[in-house]
C-alpha positions in Angstrom: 12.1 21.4 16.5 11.3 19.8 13.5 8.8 16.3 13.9 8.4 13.8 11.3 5.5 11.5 11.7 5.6 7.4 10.3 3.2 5.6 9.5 2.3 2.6 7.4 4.7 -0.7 6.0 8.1 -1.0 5.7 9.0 0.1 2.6 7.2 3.6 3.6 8.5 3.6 6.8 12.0 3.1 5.5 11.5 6.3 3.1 9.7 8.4 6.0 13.1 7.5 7.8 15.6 8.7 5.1 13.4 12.0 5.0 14.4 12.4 8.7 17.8 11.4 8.1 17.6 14.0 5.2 15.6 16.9 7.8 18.8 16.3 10.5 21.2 16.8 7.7 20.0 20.0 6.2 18.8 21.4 9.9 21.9 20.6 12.1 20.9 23.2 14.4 18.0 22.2 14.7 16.5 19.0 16.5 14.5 16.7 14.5 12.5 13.6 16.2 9.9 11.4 15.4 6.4 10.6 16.1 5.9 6.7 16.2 2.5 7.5 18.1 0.7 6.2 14.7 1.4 2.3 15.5 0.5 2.6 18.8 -2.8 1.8 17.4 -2.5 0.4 14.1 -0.7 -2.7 13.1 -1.3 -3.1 9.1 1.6 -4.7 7.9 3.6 -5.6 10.7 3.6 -2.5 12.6 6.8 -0.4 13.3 10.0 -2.9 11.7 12.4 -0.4 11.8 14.1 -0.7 15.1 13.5 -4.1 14.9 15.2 -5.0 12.2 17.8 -2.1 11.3 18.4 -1.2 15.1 19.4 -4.7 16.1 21.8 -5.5 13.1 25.8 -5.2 13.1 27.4 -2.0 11.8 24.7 -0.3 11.5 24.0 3.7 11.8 20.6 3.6 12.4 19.3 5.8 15.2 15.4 7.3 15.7 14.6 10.1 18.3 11.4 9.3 19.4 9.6 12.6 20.6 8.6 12.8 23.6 4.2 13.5 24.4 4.8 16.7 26.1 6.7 17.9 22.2 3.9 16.2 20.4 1.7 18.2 21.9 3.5 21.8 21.9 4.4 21.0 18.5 0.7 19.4 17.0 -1.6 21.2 20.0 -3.6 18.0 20.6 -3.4 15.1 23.0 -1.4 12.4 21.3 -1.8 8.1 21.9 0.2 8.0 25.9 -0.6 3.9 25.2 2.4 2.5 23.5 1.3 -1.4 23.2 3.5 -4.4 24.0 4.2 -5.5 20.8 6.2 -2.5 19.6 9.9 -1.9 19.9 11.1 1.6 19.9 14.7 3.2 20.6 13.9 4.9 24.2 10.7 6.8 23.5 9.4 8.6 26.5 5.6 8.7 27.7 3.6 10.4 30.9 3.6 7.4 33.0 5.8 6.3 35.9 8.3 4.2 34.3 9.1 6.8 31.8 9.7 9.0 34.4 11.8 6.5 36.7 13.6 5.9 33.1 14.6 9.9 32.9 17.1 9.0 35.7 18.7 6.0 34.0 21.0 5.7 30.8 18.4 5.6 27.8 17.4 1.6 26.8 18.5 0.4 23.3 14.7 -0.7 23.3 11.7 0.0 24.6 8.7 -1.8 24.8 5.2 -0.5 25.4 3.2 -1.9 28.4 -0.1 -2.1 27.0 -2.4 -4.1 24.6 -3.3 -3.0 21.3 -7.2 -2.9 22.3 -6.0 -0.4 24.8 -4.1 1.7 21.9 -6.8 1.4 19.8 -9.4 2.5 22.5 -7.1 5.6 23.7 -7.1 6.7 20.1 -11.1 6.7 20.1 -11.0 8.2 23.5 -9.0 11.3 22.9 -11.0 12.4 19.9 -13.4 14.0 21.1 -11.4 16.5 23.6 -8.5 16.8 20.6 -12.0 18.5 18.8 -12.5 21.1 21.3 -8.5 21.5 21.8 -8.0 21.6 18.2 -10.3 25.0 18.0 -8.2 26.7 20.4 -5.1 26.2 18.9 -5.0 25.2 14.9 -4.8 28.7 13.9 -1.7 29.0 15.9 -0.1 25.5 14.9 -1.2 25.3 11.2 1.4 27.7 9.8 3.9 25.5 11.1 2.0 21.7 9.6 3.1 20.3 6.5 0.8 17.3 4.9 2.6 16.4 1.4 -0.5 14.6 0.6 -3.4 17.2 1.5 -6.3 16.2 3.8 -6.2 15.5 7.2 -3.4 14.0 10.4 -3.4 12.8 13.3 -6.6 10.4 12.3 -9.0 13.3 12.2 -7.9 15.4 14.6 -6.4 18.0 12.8 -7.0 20.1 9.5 -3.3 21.0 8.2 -2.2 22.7 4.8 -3.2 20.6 2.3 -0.7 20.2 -0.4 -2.1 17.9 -3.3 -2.2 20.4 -5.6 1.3 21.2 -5.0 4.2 19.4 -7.2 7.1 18.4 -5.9 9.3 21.0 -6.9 7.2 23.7 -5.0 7.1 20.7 -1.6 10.8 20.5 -2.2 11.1 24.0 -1.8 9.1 24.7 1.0 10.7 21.6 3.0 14.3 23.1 1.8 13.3 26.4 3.5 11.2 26.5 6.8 11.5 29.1 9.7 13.1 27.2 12.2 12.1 29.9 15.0 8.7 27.7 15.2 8.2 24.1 15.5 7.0 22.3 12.5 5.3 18.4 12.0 5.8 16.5 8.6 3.8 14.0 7.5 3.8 12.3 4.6 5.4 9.0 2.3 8.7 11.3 1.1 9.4 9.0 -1.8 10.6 11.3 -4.7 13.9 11.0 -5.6 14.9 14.2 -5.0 15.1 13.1 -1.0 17.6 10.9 -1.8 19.4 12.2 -4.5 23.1 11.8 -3.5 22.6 9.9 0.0 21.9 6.5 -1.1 25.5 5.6 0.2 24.6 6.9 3.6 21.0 4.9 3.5 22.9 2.1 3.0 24.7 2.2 6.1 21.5 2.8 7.8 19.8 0.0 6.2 21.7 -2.7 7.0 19.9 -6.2 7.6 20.5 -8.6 10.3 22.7 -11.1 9.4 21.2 -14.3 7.6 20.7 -17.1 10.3 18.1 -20.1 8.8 19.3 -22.4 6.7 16.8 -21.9 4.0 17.2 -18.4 3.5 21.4 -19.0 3.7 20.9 -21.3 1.0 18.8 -18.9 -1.0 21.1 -16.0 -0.4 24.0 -18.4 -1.6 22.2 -18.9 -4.9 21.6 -15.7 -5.7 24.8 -14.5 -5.3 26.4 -17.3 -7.4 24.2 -16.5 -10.5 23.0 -13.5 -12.7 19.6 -13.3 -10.3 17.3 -11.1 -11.3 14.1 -10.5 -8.1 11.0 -10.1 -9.7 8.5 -8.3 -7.0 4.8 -9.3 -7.2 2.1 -7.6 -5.2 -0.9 -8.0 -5.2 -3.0 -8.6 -1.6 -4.4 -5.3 -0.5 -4.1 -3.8 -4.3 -6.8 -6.2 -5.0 -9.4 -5.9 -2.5 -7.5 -4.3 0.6 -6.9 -0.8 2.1 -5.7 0.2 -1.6 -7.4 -1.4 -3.7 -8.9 1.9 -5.1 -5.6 3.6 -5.5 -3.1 1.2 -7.0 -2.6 -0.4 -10.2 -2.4 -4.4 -9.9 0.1 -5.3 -12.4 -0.3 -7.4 -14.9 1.2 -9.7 -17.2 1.8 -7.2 -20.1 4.7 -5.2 -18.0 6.3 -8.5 -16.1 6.4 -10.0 -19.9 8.4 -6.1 -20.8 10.6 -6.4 -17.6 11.9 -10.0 -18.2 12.4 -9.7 -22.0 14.3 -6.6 -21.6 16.8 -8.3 -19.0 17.1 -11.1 -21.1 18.2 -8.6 -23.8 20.5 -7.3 -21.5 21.6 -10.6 -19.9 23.4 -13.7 -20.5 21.8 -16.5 -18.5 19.3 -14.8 -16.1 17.8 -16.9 -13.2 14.5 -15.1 -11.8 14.0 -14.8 -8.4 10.4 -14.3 -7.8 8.7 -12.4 -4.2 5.1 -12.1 -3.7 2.4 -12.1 -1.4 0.5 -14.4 -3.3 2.3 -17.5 -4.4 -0.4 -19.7 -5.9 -1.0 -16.8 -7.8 2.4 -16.8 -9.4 3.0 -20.5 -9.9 0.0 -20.3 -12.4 0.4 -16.7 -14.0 4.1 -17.3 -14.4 4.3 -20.5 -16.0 5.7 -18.7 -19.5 8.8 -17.8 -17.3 11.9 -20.3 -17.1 14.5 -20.0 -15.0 13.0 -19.2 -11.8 12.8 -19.7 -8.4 9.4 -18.6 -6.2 10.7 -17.9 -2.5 8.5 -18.5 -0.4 8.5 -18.7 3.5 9.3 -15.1 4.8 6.0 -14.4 6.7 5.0 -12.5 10.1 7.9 -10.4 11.2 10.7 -12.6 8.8 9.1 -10.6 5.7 11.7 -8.4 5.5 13.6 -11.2 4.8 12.3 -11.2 0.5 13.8 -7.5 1.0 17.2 -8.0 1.9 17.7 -11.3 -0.6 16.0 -8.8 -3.1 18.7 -6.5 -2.4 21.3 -9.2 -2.9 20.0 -10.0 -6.8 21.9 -8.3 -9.3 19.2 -7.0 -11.1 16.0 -6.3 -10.4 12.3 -5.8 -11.6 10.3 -4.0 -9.0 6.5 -3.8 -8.7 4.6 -0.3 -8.1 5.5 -0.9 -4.1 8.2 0.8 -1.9 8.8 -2.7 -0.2 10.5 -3.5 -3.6 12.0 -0.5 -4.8 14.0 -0.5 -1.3 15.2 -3.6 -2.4 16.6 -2.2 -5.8 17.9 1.2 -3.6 19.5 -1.1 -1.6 21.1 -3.2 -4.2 24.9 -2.1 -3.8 25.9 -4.2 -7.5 28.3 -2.4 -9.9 26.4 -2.0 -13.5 22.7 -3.0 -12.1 19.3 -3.2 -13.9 16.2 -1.9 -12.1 13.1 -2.5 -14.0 10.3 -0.1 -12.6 6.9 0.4 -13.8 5.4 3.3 -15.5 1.9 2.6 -14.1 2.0 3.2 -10.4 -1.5 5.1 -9.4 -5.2 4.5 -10.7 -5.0 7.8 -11.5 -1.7 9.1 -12.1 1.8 7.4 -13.6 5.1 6.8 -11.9 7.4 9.8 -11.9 10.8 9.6 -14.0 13.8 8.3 -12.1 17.1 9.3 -13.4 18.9 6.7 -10.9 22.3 5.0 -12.6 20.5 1.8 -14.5 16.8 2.4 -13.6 14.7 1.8 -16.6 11.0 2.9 -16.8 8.7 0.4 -18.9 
């Protein structure tokens, strides 16, 4: 058994899930679930979207296997969170409690909803700590062979020490994810976003990605617009890049590259109308008074955020901030003979990576 782990916003959830999607391609013998366990107690963002938003809409092929606690902890070797709060849809996930095991005996739900408050997720997760310590000494030696972090450091909040790989590069992760012994059970974690994950499959992410359909009137109108014009989206983050949970880790873009990105359309363009997405609209009426042609959307808040997303993904072109939110939105865009505009600052400390995707241009 091979389990992936997601945490974090959409846009990383989104690529955690096409590394799944990528895991059950390349290991069709071999089964490969999830562990959601991470927004049991943490919301940042919104919490877990996808099965909210991809799992409700038409046509679409997406499907999570949510592992089950007993796997999580013959696979990890520590307790995991048994609280799955209220608030948070999966596809059927399983948990040691008396409706889960009542549920065994029925068809499996399209969703599931927790039965607990987030205080009591977030106190569980305190809670097991300190036995996952003693646990952990017992059996790390035995699981850590079979523990992949693609960042380095720690899981599981703490709990466990896994093989560190920040001083791998991707080549040699890509290599050791394209070849594990599948006579043991292994746990991923990590963000999955180089190309090389989704080199080829972008097709078949579509079809898993597909958005609910379009329902208000102000975001019909919007869409309408778009798709009647040469639209360009124009992604603006800035929120937790500024004084937030990254603030230390991402570059805030400025000016100087949004200046780069919309002169280099217009070079490429005929008559291009700006669609611009942020998190900080106040912010962009005033920094963005040089640009003409534009439109600031504004209104998709709360769980409708993902809304900026899929009208991002209906713009021709696009110009994409250092943020997966975005870039899904250019992945997404299914437009013949595209522009996507990407950043070469991404990290404080480190550039973006090339990406050879048809009409991606690095500035």
């Amino acid at each position: 058994m091979i389990i992936v782990r997601f945490t974090s916003g959409l846009g990383n959830q989104m690529f955690q899930y096409s590394f799944y999607r990528f895991l059950k391609n390349l290991y069709k013998d071999t089964q490969v679930k999830a562990d959601l366990t991470w927004f049991y107690a943490n919301d940042d963002h919104h919490g877990y979207e996808l099965q909210r938003i991809f799992g409700a809409a038409r046509h679409s092929d997406f499907d999570v296997e949510e592992a089950t606690k007993g796997e999580l902890f013959r696979t990890v070797g520590i307790i995991p969170n048994l609280l799955q709060p209220k608030n948070m849809i999966t596809g059927g996930a399983k948990s040691f409690d008396k409706e889960s095991v009542l549920d065994s005996f029925r068809p499996e739900q399209s969703f599931r909803h927790g039965r607990f408050t987030q205080a009591q997720a977030a106190g569980f997760e305190k809670l097991r700590r300190y036995p996952n310590r003693i646990i952990r000494e017992f059996t790390l030696k035995k699981r850590e062979p079979y523990m992949i972090d693609q960042l380095g450091g720690k899981i599981c909040n703490d709990d466990v020490n896994v093989n560190g790989s920040a001083n791998s590069t991707y080549n040699e992760m890509y290599d050791k994810v394209t070849h594990l012994d599948i006579s043991g059970d292994w746990y991923m974690t990590g963000f999955w976003i180089e190309e090389k994950y989704l080199r080829g499959r972008l097709d078949e992410m579509r079809r898993h990605f597909r958005f609910p359909d379009i329902t208000d009137d102000r975001n019909r109108r919007l869409a309408d617009e778009i798709m009647s014009c040469d639209s360009v989206s124009l992604h603006v983050r800035r929120g937790d890049y500024l004084s937030g949970l990254y603030a230390d880790m991402f570059v805030a873009l400025g000016r100087e590259y949004y200046e780069k990105a919309a002169g280099y359309i217009k070079g490429k363009v005929r008559e291009p109308r700006f669609f611009i997405f942020s998190d900080d609209p106040g912010f962009v009426r005033e920094e963005f008074a040089w640009l003409d042609n534009k439109c600031i959307v504004t209104g998709n808040e709360g769980n409708d955020s993902f809304r900026d997303m899929q009208l991002m993904s209906l713009c021709r072109h696009n110009i994409i901030a250092n943020s997966t939110f975005s870039q899904w939105g250019a992945l997404l865009n299914g437009n013949e003979e595209h522009i996507t505009v990407y950043p070469a600052s991404y990290l404080k400390d480190r550039d973006n990576e090339m990406k050879h995707f048809d009409g991606w241009v690095r500035l």
